[in-house]
N, C-alpha and C positions, 0 to 999 in steps of 0.2 A: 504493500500500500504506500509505503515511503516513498518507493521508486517512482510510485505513479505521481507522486506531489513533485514529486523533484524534477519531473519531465516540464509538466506543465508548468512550472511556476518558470522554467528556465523559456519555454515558448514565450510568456509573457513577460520578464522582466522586461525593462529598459536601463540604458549604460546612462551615466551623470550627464553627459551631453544632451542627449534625448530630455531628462529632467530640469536641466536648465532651461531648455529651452521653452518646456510646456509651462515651466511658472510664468518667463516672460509673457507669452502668448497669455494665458490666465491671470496674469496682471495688467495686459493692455485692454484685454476685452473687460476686466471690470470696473478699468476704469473708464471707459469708450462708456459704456451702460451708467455709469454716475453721470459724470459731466457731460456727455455729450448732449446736442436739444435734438433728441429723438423722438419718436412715437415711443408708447410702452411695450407693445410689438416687438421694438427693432431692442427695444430695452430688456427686453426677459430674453429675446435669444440671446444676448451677448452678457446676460448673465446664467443662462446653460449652458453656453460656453467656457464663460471662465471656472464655471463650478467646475466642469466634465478635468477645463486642462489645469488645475490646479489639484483637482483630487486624484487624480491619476500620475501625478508629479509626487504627493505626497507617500502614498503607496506603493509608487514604485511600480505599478501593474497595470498595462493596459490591455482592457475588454477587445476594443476594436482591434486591436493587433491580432489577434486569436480570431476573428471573423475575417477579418480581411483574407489570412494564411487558408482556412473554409476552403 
């Protein structure tokens, strides 16, 4: 059962480069979604955005990666 954790979790990790980058990305979309003079619309995407690449920066894990590979 180990071995099956340790497959997957290596499909999904991301390297420190990959993580920098998705805080940046997650900290420009939330700040675009404060300040910017949007709709609420264009405001809640770009705060599912920043939620998606900020929590996925924190974890270390990304979902999409593992569907994309599908």
């Amino acid at each position: 059962m180990n071995e099956i954790v340790n497959e997957l979790r290596k499909d999904l990790e991301m390297g420190d480069v990959e993580q920098k980058i998705r805080y940046a990305v997650g900290s420009a979309a939330a700040g675009a979604a404060i300040f910017a003079p949007l709709s609420y619309k264009w405001k809640g995407v770009l705060a599912a955005v920043a939620a998606d690449a900020i929590l996925t920066a924190i974890y270390g894990i990304s979902p999409w990666r593992k569907l994309i590979r599908a």
